[in-house]
Structures are given as C-alpha cells and as structure tokens.
N, C-alpha and C positions, 0 to 999 in steps of 0.2 A: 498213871502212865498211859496204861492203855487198856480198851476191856473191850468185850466180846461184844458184838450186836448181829441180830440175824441176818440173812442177805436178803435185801428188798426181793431183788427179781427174781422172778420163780424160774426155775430153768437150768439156775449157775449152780456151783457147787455147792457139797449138802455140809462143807465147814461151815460155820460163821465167821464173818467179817470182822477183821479189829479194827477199832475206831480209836485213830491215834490222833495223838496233839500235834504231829509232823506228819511228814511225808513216811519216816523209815523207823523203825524201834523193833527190839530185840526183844524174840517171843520162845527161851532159853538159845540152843543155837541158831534157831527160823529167824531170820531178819526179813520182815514185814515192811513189804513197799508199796508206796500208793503212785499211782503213775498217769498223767496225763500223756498218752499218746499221737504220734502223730504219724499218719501211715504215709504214703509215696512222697516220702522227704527227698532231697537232694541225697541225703547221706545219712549211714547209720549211725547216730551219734544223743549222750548221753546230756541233756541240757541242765540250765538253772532249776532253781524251786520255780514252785508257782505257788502260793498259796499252801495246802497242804496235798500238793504234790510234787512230782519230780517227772519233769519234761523227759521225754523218752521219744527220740525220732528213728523213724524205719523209712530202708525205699520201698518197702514191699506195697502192694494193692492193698485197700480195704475191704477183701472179697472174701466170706466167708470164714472169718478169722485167720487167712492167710500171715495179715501182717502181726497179729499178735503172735500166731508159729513164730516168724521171722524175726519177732521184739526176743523170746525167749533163746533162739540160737545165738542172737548177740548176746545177750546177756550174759548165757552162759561162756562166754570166752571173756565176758565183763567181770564175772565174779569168780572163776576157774574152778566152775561148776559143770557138772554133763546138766544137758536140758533138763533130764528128769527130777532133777533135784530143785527144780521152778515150777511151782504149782500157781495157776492163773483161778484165784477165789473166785473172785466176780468180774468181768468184763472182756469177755473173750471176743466178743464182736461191736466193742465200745470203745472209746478212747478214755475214758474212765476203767482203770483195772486198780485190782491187788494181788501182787505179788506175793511170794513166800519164798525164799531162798535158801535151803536147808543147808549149812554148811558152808558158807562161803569161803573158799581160798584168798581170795583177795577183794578189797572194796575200792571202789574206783573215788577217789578226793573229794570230788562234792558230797559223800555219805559219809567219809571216812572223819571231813572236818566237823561236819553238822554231829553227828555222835559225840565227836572231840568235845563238842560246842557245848551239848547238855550234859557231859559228864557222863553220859554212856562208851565205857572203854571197848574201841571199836575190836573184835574177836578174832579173825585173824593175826 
C-alpha cells in the first residue's frame, strides 16, 4: 500500500515521507495527502487528481510559505480539523507538499469516493 521513504530535501521535516500508490491513504487514523498546489488562485478551492496528487488551490501569495499557512487553514475547515492537526512533511515553500491529517472529522467527496474506490473504508 504504502511505505516509508526519506525526505529528499534537507531542511523539511525529520518524519519520512510516504510513498503512496495515490494521492491520499490511511497511515492508522493519519490520512496522508499528497498535493499539488497552487498559490494566488482566484479562490480557495479543492480540485481533481492529477496524477498522484490532489490539486489544492489557495488565494494566498507564494511568499515565504504564506500560502501553504493559508492551504492548511482551509483545510482545516475542509476536514473539521484545528490546524494543528495538519502537519506539512515535505513542501512548505513548494507546490509539491505532503500532508498528514490526524483525525479527520469529515472528508471532502473527491477523497471520500477515491478511498470508496480502492476499498479503503473512508473513517469518519
């Protein structure tokens, strides 16, 4: 399903990276997301796959990890989570991240079907 690999870039967090077959897979209650970013979007909002990620657009700047702040405040109203419960693994000033979302209250239908999809029963 999914295994551990180090984090390339020196610098990001001292977890390691999991290298999933999708965008999103369940690490016991940590649901693990891989996210293609996109900072001063028109609007905050949660897109299609891409490949093995999951489009994620913010209005925020791309200045000093502002917009990934801003990707995780949405989020957390996305997954009825406080912030701190979103841990940003690797790409805090990239548009390449991975998520960790400890607990999710709710999952927003594009993650909720894709889990459906591989037979992973979605936890909330």
């Amino acid at each position: 399903m999914a295994t551990r690999q180090p984090v390339p870039a020196s610098g990001e967090a001292a977890r390691p990276a999991w290298v999933l077959r999708s965008f999103c897979g369940w690490d016991g209650d940590v649901l693990v997301l891989n996210v293609l970013g996109t900072p001063a979007a028109k609007c905050d909002a949660i897109g299609k796959v891409k490949g093995s990620q999951l489009k994620i657009s913010v209005t925020a700047a791309p200045e000093d990890g502002k917009a990934t702040d801003h990707m995780v405040r949405f989020l957390s109203r996305e997954f009825g989570v406080s912030p701190r419960h979103i841990e940003v693994v690797f790409g805090r000033t990239n548009v390449n991240k991975q998520l960790r979302i400890t607990s999710p209250v709710k999952l927003p239908p594009v993650i909720r079907r894709h889990l459906e999809a591989e037979g992973n029963p979605p936890m909330p």
